[in-house]
N, C-alpha and C positions, 0 to 999 in steps of 0.2 A: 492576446496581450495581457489581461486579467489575469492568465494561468502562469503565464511568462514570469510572474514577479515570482512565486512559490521556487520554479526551479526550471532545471533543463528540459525544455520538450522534444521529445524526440519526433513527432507529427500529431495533428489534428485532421479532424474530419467536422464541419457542418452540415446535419441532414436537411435535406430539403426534400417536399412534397414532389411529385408529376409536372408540378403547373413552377416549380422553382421557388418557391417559399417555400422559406426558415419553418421547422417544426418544431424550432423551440428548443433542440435537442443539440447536442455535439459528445465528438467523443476525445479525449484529451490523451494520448500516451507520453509518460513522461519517463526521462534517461533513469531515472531511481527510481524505487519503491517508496522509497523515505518522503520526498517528492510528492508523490503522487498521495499518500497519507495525509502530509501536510495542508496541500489544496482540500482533500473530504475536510479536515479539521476548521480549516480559516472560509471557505465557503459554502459548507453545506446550511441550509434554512437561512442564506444569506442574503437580502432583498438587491436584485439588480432589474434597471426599467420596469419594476414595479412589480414585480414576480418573486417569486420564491425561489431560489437556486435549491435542485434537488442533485446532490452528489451521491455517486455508488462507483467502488471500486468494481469493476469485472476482469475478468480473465484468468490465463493459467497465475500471472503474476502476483496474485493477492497475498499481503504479508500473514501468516500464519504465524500463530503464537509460540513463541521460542519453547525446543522442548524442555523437561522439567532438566535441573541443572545432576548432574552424575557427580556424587562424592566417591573419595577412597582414600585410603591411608596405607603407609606404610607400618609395618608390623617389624617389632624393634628383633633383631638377629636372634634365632632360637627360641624363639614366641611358640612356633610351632614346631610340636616332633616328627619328623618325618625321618625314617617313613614310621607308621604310628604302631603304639606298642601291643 
């Protein structure tokens, strides 16, 4: 419900021990990347029933940093001699 407000969940999982106790643990997949960001941002070091929320992205899914951006220009008619002399 908590993660629901951030964005679309595509499924969760709560770990549970042998004996069926909560480990304190879950694992949240959400429909976007964007999403799933957002919740590390708004929850992580976040106090819930008296604990520390510890967030970490895992999987193949993790957003990597945009590559660096590609310039280019056009070269005004006759710029270059070709073929050269």
């Amino acid at each position: 419900e908590l993660f629901s407000k951030v964005g679309d969940i595509k499924r969760y999982s709560i770990n549970y021990d042998r004996s069926g106790r909560s480990k304190g643990t879950a694992e949240v997949v959400f429909s976007r990347r964007s999403d799933a960001l957002a919740a590390v941002k708004r929850y992580n070091n976040v106090q819930l029933d008296g604990k520390l929320m510890k967030i970490e992205l895992i999987g193949p899914n993790i957003e990597l940093p945009p590559p660096p951006p590609i310039f280019g220009f056009a070269a005004p008619a006759g710029y270059f001699n070709f073929p050269p002399k």
